[in-house]
N, C-alpha and C positions, 0 to 999 in steps of 0.2 A: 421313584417318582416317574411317572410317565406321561409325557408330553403331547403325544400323537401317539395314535395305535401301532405300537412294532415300535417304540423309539423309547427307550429309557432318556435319561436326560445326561447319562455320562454318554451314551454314545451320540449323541445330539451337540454335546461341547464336544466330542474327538473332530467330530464330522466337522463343526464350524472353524476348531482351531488348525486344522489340515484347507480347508478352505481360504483361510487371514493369508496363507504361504502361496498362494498362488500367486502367480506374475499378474498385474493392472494396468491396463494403457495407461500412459501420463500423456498430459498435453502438452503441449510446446510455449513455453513462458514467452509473455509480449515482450518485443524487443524498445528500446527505447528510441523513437524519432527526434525526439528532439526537447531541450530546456527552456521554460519560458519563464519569463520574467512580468510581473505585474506590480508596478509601484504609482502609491497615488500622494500627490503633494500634502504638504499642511505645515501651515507657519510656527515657527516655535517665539522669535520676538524679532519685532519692527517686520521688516521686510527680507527676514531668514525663511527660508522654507529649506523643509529637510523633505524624505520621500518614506513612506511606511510599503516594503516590499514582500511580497510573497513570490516564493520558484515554486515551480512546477514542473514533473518531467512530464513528457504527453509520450504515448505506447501505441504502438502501428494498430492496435485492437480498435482504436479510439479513445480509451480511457484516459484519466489525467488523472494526476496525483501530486498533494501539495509535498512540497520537499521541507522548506524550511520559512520562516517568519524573519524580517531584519527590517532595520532602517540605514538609511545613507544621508548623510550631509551634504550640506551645500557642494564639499566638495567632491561629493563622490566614492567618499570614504566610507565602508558598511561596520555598522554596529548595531550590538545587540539592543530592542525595546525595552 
């Protein structure tokens, strides 16, 4: 099989798989600044309210990224939705 002129196709995979083995910059992974918290009210009966909360960590790049989903009770106590 010939791929390119002068290039069989076994020496086209040697050349590629001796290529994969070469060292790649890596980037440097965002560091974490900081966890935030976002919980919005909503009644469950009478004049109960509990809190439906989502965390987030935020990453010095700027990005944000949700971490986990829960709710808290009146008294502050987290449980699962």
């Amino acid at each position: 099989m010939r791929l390119h002129e002068g290039w069989s196709g076994s020496s086209f995979a040697a050349v590629l798989a001796v290529s994969m083995l070469a060292p790649v910059a890596t980037t440097a992974a965002a560091e974490v600044v900081e966890v935030q918290e976002e919980c919005v009210p909503f009644r469950i009966a009478g004049n109960v309210f509990h809190q439906r909360c989502t965390s987030y960590v935020l990453y010095d790049d700027g990005t944000r990224e949700v971490t986990g989903h829960y709710n808290r009770d009146e008294n502050g106590m987290i449980y699962d939705p």
